[in-house]
Structures are given as C-alpha cells and as structure tokens.
C-alpha positions as CSV (number, residue, x, y, z in Angstrom):
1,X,-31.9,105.4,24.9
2,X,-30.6,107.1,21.7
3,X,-34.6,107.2,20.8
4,X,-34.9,109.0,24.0
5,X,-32.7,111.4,22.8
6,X,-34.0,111.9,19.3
7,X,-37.3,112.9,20.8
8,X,-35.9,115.8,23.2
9,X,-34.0,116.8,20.2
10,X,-36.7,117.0,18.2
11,X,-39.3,118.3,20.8
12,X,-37.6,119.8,23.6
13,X,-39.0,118.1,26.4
14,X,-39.5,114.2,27.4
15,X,-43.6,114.3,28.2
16,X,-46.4,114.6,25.6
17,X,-48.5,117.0,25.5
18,X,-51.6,117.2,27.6
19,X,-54.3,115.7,25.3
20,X,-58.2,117.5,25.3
21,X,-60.0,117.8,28.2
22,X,-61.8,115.0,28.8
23,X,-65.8,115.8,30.4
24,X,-66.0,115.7,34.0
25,X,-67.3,113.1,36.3
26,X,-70.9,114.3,37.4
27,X,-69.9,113.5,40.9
28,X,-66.5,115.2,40.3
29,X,-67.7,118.6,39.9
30,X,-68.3,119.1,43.9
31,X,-64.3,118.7,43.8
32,X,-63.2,122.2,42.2
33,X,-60.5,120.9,39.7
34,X,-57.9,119.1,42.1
35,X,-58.7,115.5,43.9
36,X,-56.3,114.4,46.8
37,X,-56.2,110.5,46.4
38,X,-55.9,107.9,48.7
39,X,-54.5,104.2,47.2
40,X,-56.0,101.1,48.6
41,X,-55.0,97.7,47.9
42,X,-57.7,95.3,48.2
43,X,-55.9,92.5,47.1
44,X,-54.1,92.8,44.1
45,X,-51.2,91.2,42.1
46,X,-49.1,94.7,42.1
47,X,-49.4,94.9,38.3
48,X,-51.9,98.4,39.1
49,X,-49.8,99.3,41.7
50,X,-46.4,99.3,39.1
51,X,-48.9,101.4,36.4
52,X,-50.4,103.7,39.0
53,X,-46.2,104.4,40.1
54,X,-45.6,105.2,36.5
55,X,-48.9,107.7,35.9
56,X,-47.4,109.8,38.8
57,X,-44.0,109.5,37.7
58,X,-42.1,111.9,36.0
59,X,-43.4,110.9,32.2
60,X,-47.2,110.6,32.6
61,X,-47.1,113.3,35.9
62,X,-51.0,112.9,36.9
63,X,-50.3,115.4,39.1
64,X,-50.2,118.7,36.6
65,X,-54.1,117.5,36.5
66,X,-54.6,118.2,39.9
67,X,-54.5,114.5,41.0
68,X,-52.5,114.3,44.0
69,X,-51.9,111.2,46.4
70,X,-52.1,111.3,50.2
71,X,-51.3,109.3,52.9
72,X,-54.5,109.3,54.8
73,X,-57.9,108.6,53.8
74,X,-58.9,111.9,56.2
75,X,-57.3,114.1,53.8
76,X,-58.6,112.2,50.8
77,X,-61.8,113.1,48.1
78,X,-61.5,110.0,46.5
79,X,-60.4,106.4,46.9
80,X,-58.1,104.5,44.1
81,X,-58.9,101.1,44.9
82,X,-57.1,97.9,43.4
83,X,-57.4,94.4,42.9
84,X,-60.4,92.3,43.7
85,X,-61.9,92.6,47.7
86,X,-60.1,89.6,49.8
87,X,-62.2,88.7,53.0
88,X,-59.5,90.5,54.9
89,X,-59.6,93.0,53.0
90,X,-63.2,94.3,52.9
91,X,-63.8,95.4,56.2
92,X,-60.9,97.3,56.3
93,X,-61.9,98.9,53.0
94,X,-65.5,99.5,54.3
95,X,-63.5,101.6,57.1
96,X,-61.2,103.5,54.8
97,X,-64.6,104.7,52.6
98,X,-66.3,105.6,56.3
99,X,-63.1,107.6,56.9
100,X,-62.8,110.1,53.6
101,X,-65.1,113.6,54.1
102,X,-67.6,113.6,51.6
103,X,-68.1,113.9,49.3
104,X,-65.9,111.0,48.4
105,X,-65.5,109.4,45.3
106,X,-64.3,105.6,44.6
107,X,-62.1,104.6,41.0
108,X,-62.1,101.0,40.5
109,X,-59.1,100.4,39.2
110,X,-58.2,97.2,36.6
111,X,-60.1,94.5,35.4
112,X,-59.8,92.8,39.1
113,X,-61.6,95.8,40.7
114,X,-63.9,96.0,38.6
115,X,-65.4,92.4,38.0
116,X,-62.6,90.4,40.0
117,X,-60.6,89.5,36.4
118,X,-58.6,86.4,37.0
119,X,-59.3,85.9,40.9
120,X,-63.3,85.5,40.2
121,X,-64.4,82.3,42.3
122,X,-61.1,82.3,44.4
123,X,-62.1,81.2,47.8
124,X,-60.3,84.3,49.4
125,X,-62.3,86.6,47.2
126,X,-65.6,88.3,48.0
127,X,-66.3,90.1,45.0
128,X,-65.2,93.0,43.2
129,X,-65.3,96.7,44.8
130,X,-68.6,97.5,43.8
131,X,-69.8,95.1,46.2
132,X,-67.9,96.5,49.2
133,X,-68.2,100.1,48.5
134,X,-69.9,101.9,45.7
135,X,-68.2,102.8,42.4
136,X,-68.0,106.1,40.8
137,X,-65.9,105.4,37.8
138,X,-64.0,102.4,36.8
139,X,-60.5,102.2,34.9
140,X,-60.3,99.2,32.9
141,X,-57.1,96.6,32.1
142,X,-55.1,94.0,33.3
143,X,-53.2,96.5,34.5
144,X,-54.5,99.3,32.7
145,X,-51.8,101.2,31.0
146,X,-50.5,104.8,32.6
147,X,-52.6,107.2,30.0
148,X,-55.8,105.0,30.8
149,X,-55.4,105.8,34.5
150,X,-54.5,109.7,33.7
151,X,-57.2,109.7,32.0
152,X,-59.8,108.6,34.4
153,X,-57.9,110.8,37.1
154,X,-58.7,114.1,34.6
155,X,-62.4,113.1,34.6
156,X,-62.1,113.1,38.0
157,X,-60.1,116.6,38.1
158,X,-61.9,118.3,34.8
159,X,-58.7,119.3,33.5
C-alpha cells in the first residue's frame, strides 16, 4: 500500500500511461474506433474471466480504448470468447456468433481458447474455438495478463 502511495506522489495518478498505438486488426477497421463486446464462456476455469475483470477495471480501464462490454450479443461487434469449447457449450456458442450484426469479430482468449491448453483430449471437450466459430485474433496465456488483453482489445479498436 505505501508503494501505492509513492507512485501517486510521484506521478499524480494510479494508471500508466497509454502505451503506442498498436496497428489495427484488418477486420477491425469496418468498426470506426470503438468495439462493443460481448464475453462468452465456453468452458473455462475463471482464471480469463478474473484477468478480463481486472483489464476493465479501474487500473488497466480497456474502456478509454473504446472497448466496451455489453450484455447482449445483438448489440455486440465482437465476441470475447474463453476457455476451450465443452459439448454443451458449442452449440450455444455457434448461436451467440449467428446472433452479433456483422460484421462480427471473435478474440480467442487464453491458451484454452486458442488450442484447448490443459483441457486438450478431455472427454467434455470439442476443440478449441476456432473449431466452433472462426477466429479473428487470439490473446495468448494461461490466463493472459490484463495489458496482454488491452492490448489485443486496442488492435481491435485502433487506438
């Protein structure tokens, strides 16, 4: 805590500074600079979920990059999807993609998303998203830390 302290004495303010702009997503430039999110769990251990909490929190605040999460896929340009695709999980996955306006973008979030990580070969796993939906850009870690996600959110955004 006195750390904490040290560095608002010393800077003025809690965050870091936004870092360079990172080059946009090909398939992100349809979007106009801000990207309304919709979070699906396909099956994860809540280890993305606590990261993804903490890059839209008040320290890593995804959303002054025009990254904003919403409650339904209809109001969504892009999917977040965790942990690797459970058979119960696919087809309502498959529905949620069907259900965002394109054009839609999917992030493959953590190492389970993106080649099923720990959970490969588990009998309740079909495979990892790319198989259920197709992948735009992929965020990698087990979790990945806060300023990975950020980051791959700005490629989204372009800012």
């Amino acid at each position: 805590m006195l750390g904490l302290w040290r560095k608002i004495r010393r800077t003025g303010r809690v965050a870091e500074p936004a870092p360079q702009r990172p080059d946009p997503e090909p398939a992100a430039a349809s979007l106009g600079g801000s990207v309304q999110i919709r979070h699906v769990d396909a099956g994860s251990c809540n280890g993305c979920e606590i990261e993804i909490s903490s890059a839209f929190g008040p320290v890593y605040d995804a959303e002054r990059y025009g990254a904003r999460l919403v409650a339904s896929p209809r109001h969504a340009d892009a999917l977040l999807v965790t942990g690797p695709v459970t058979r119960n999980m696919a087809q309502p996955l498959k529905r949620t993609y069907d259900a965002v306006p394109g054009p839609k973008l999917v992030v493959a979030v953590g190492d389970c998303a993106r080649n099923c990580g720990v959970f490969a070969g588990a009998y309740g796993v079909v495979g990892p998203v790319s198989d259920v939906v197709p992948v735009d850009l992929e965020i990698a870690g087990c979790p990945p830390r806060p300023e990975a996600i950020v980051e791959g959110l700005r490629k989204l955004t372009g800012r």
